[in-house]
C-alpha positions in Angstrom: -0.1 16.8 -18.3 1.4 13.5 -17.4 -0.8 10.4 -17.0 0.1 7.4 -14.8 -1.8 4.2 -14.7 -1.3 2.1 -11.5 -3.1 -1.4 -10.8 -2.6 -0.5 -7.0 -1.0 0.7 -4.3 1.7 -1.4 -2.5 2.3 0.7 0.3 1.8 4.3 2.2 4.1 5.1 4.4 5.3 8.4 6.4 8.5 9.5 6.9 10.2 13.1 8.1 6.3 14.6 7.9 6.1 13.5 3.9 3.5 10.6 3.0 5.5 8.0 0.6 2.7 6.0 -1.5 4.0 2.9 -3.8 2.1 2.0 -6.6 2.3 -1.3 -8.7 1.3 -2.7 -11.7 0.6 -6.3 -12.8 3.7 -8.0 -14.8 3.8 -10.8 -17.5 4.9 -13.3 -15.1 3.6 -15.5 -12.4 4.8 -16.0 -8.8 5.5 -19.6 -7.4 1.6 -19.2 -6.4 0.2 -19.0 -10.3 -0.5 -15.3 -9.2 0.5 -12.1 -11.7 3.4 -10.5 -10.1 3.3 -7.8 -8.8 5.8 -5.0 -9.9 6.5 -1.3 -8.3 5.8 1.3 -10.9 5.7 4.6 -9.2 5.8 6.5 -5.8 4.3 9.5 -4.4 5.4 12.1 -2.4 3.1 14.4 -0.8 2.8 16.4 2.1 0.5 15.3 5.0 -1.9 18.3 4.0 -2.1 16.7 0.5 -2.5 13.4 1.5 -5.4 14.5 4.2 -7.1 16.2 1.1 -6.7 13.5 -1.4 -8.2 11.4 1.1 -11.2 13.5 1.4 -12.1 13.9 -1.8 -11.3 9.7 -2.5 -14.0 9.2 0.4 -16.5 11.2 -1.9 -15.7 9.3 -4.8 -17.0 5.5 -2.7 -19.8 6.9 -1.2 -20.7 7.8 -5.2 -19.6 4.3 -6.1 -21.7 2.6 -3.1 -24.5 4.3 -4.5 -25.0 3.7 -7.7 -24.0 0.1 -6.8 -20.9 -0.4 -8.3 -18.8 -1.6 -5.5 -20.6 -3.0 -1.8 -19.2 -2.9 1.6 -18.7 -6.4 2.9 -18.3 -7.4 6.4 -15.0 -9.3 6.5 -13.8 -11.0 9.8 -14.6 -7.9 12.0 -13.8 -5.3 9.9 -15.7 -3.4 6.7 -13.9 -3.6 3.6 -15.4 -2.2 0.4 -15.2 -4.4 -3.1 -16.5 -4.9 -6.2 -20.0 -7.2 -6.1 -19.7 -10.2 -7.3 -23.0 -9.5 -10.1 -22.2 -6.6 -10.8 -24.8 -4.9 -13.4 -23.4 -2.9 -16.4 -23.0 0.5 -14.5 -26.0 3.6 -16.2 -24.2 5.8 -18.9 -24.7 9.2 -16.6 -24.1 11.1 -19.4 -27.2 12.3 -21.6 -24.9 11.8 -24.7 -25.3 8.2 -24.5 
């Protein structure tokens, strides 16, 4: 099984009923703006069932991340965005191995 790493996603788009998402990763160089440049890495194809289903299931996964803490919903100039906090406390092992 193939593994893919991506910092991000760049863009999601639909076209002729298939969902198109670009994925980037940080490059070794820096923009005019002393940022890490962005650079496309992948793109995936799915259908709009897929998509619909990998969005369910990536729902799940924040509301398990807002409650153990590990990201926070933010108010942000009307709407609700959800980030990392800015203290963030070394996340619980869940595991009873460790």
């Amino acid at each position: 099984m193939d593994q893919i790493f991506a910092d991000g996603t760049t863009d999601i788009s639909i076209t002729g009923g298939v969902v198109r998402i670009d994925f980037f990763h940080y490059g070794t160089g820096q923009g005019p703006d002393g940022k890490t440049e962005r650079e496309f890495s992948h793109r995936l194809l799915m259908s709009a069932e897929g998509f619909l289903q990998m969005y369910t299931a990536a729902d799940e996964v924040i509301r398990i991340l807002l409650e153990r803490g590990l990201i926070q919903r933010a108010p942000r100039d009307g709407a609700t965005v959800v980030s990392a906090p800015a203290a963030a406390a070394p996340a619980t092992p869940v595991s009873p191995n460790f």
